[in-house]
C-alpha positions as CSV (number, residue, x, y, z in Angstrom):
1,X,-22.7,92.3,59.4
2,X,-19.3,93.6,58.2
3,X,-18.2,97.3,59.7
4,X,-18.4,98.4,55.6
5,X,-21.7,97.5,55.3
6,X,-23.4,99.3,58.6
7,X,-25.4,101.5,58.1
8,X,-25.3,105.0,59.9
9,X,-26.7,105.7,62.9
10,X,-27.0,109.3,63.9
11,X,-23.9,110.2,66.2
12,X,-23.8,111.7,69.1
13,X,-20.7,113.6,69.5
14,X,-19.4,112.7,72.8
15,X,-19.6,109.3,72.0
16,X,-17.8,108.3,69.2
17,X,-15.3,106.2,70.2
18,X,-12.6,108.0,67.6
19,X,-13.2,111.5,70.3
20,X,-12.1,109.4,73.3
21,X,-9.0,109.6,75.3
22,X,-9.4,106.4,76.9
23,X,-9.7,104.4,73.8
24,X,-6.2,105.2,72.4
25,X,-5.0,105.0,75.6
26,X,-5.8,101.5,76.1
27,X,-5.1,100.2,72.6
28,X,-1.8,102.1,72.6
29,X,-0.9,100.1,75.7
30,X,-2.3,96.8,74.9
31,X,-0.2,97.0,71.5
32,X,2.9,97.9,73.5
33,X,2.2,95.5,76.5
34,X,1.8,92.7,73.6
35,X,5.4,93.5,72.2
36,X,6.7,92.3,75.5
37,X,5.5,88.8,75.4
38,X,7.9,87.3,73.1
39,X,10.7,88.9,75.4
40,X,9.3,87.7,78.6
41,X,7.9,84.5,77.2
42,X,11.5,82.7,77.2
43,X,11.6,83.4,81.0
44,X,8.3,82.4,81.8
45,X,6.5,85.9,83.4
46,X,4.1,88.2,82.0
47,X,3.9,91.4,81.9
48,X,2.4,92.2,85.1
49,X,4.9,90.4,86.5
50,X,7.9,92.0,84.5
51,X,6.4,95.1,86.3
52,X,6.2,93.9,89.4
53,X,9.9,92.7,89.3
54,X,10.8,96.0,88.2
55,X,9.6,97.9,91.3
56,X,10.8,95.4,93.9
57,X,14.5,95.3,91.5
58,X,14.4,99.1,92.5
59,X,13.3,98.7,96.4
60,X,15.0,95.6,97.1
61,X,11.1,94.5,99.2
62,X,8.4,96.3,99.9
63,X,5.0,95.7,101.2
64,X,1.9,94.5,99.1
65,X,0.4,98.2,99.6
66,X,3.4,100.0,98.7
67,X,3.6,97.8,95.7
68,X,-0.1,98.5,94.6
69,X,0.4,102.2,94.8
70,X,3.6,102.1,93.0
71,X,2.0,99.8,90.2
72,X,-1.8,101.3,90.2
73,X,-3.0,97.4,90.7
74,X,-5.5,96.3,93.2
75,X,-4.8,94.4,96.1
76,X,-6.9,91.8,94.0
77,X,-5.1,91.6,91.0
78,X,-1.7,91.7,92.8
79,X,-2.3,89.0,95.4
80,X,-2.6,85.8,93.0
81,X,-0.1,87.3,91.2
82,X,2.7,87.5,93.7
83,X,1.5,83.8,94.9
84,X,2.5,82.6,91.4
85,X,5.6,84.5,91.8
86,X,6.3,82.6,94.8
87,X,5.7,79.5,93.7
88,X,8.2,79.9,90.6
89,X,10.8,81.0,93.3
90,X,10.9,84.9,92.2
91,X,9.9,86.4,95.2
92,X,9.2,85.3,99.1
93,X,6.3,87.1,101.1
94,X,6.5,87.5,104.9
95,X,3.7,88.4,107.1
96,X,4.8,91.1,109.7
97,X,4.4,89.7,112.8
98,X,3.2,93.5,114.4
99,X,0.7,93.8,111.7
100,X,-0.2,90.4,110.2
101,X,-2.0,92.2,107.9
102,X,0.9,93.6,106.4
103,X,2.9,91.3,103.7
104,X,6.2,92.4,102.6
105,X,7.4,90.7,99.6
106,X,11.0,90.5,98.7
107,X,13.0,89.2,95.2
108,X,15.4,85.6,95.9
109,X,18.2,84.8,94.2
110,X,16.5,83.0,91.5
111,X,14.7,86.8,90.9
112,X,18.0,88.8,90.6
113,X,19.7,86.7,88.5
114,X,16.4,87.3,86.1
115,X,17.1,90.5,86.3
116,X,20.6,90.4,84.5
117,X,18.8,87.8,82.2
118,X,16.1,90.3,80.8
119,X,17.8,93.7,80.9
120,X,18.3,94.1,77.6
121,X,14.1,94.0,77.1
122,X,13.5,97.8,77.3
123,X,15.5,98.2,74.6
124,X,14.4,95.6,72.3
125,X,11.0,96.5,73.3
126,X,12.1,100.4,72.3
127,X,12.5,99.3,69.1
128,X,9.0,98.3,67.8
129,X,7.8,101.6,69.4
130,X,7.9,103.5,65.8
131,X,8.6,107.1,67.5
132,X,11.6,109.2,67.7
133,X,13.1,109.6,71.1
134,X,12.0,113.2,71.3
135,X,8.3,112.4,70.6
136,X,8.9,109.3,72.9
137,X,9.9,111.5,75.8
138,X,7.0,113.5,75.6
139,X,4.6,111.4,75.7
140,X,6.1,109.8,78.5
141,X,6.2,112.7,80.7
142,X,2.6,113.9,79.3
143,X,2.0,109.7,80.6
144,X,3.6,110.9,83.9
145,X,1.8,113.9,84.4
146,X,-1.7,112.1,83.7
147,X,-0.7,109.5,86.4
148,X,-0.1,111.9,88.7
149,X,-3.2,114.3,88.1
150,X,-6.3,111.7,87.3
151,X,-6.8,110.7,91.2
């Protein structure tokens, strides 16, 4: 049945999906996140690992934890994801050998010279975000703020 032809049901308030937060939330990201795919396409990494690289470009290594926190991932979703990183020669991970159960992960050579390869993506990305920079700013820091409050 076609959305035009349902019929309606009686609402109840709190649950039409037009009065969430979440729900722009998550399409507004998906449909930004899916503007970086052509970019990062070329230099074969997603998204999650454009992120990734980002964060360890700005602490030169860090552990897997450090990197979960920084990045709001899982341990779960960050673990195969660094292995494939690995094995296209991005990053290395090292077990500490007082804690085992402590990786550190660390960007090679191949990684920075990526990093001079796709710095011009923010901005070409920036573009096909239809807001003005004063609009864009806030909802950044309103973005910010959110991430810092929900825990």
């Amino acid at each position: 049945m076609k959305a035009e032809e349902q019929k309606p049901v009686e609402a109840i308030p709190q649950l039409l999906l037009d009065g969430q937060l979440c729900f722009p939330l998550y399409a507004a990201a998906r449909k930004v996140v899916n503007h970086y795919t052509p970019y990062l396409k070329p230099f074969g990494i997603t998204y999650t690992q454009y992120i990734v690289l980002l964060a360890l470009w700005e602490a030169e290594h860090a552990t897997v934890g450090w990197l979960c926190g920084r990045l709001y991932l899982d341990n779960g979703t960050i673990t195969p994801l660094l292995k494939k990183m690995e094995e296209s020669g991005l990053v290395v991970r090292t077990r500490s050998k007082q804690d085992e159960r402590v990786v550190t992960v660390e960007v090679t050579e191949k990684g920075w010279e990526l990093r001079e390869a796709i710095k011009d993506v923010p901005f070409q990305v920036g573009n096909c975000v239809p807001l003005e920079q004063e609009e864009a700013y806030t909802l950044f820091q309103l973005l910010h703020k959110l991430l810092e409050k929900i825990d």
